[in-house]
C-alpha positions in Angstrom: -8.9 15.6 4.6 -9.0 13.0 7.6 -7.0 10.3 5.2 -4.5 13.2 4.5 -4.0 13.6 8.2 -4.2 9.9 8.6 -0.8 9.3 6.0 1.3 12.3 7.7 0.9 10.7 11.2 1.0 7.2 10.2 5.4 6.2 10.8 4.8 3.2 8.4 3.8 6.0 5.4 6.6 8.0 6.4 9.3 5.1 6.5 7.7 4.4 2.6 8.4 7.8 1.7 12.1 8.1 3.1 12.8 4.4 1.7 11.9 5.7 -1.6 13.4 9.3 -1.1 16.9 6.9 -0.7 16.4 4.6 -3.6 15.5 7.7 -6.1 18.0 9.4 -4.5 20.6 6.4 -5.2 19.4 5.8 -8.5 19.8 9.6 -9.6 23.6 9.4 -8.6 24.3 6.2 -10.5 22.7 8.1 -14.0 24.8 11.2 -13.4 27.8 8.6 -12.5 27.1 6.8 -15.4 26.4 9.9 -18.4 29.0 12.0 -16.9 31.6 9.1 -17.0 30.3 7.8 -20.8 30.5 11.5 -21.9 34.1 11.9 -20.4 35.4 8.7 -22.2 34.4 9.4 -25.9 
């Protein structure tokens, strides 16, 4: 439990976990951009 507690206060865990929130986040766009814009051109 104390290493659980140690990752939720530690900022450097936290800036990890929103840089990666973005990039998934980013990448998830660009595959609905991409499908929905192959599907619309057939």
């Amino acid at each position: 439990m104390n290493f659980i507690t140690m990752l939720k206060n530690d900022p450097v865990v936290m800036f990890s976990i929103g840089g990666l929130a973005i990039v998934l986040g980013i990448c998830a766009f660009y595959v609905y951009y991409f499908i929905k814009h192959i599907s619309d051109d057939s």
